[in-house]
N, C-alpha and C positions, 0 to 999 in steps of 0.2 A: 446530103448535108453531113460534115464533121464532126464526129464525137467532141465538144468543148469540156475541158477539164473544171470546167465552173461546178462548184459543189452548190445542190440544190439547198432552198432552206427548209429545214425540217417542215414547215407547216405546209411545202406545196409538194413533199415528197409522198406520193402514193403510199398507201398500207397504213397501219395501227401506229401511233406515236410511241416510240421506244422512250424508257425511264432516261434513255442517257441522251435523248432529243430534247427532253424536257430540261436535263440540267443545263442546256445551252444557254437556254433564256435567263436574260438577268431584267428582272421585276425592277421597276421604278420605285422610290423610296414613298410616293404615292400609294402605288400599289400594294407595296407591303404594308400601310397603317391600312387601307382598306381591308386586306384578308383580314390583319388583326383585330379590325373594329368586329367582323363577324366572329371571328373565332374569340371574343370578349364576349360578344352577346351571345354565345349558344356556352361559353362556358355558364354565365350568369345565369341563363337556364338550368344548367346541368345542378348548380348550388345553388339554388332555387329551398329544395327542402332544408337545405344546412340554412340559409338566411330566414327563415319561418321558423325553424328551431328554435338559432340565436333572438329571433324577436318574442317569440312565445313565453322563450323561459326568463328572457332578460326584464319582462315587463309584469308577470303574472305576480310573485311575490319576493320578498327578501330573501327567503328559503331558495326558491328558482333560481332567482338573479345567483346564491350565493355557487349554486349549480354549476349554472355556466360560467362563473368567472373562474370554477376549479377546474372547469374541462382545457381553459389555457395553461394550467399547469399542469395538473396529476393527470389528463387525460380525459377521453370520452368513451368508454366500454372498452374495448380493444386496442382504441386508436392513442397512442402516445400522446402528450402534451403537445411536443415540437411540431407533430402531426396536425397537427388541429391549426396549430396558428401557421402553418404551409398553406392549408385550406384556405382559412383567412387571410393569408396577404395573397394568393392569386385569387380571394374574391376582389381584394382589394385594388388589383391590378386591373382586375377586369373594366369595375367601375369605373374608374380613373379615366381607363383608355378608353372606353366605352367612349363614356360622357363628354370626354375631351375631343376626338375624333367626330362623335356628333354633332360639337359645335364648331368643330372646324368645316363640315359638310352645312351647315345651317348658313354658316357666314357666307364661304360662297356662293350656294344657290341667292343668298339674298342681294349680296352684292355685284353679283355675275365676274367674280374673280375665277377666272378657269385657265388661266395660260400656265404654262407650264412651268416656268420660276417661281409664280405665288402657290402651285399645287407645290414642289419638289421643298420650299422654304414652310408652307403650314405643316407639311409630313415631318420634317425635324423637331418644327418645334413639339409636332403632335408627341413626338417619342419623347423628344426631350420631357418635357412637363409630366407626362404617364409615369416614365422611370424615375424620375427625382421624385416626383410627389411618393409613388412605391415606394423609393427607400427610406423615405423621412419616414411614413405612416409604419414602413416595416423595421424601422430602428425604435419604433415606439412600442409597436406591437412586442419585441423583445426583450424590450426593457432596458434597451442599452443608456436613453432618459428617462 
């Protein structure tokens, strides 16, 4: 039989997946709110103790509260002002995306929407809404209103 010059695809070629196999694949805009909804909720882990903080000190007393409301400007021990509310708006991104891609996965499973137009049109809107809401809560967060 004839050597065919057909190039195999990477996933049925023998040996270890090479980094530059992988760049070949282009992910569905599906699949990327997917990765993001995990990589939301293990960040929302990771600041897990920064949101215990923020609720501890914002609720215990006037003194505490007044604590934390200086840590968005003058800083947190080390950590710069600017620094802190970077924290806060990728907490705040997190949620968003989180919670919004959650109910885009709720909606379908309930409704049995799963073809491929309604997944690739809820993944837009999922970005869309995560990133606007982000920037309005992060134009607030700055003060720019």
């Amino acid at each position: 039989m004839a050597e065919s010059s057909t190039r195999v695809a990477p996933a049925n070629r023998p040996g270890p997946m090479r980094l530059t196999d992988a760049l070949q694949y282009r992910l569905p805009l599906a699949g990327v709110v997917s990765i993001l909804h995990r990589a939301s909720g293990a960040l929302m882990l990771v600041l897990l103790p920064f949101v215990i903080w923020m609720f501890d000190t914002s609720v215990s007393s006037e003194v505490s509260y007044d604590v934390f409301a200086s840590a968005f400007s003058s800083g947190l021990g080390v950590f710069p002002g600017w620094f802190v509310k970077i924290v806060a708006l990728a907490l705040i991104w997190a949620y968003l995306h989180h919670f919004i891609a959650g109910v885009r996965h709720l909606y379908m499973d309930a409704t049995h929407s799963v073809t491929k137009a309604f997944g690739h049109q809820s993944a837009v809107t999922t970005l869309a809404l995560s990133i606007v809401l982000t920037v309005v809560l992060g134009a607030k967060l700055f003060g720019l209103f």
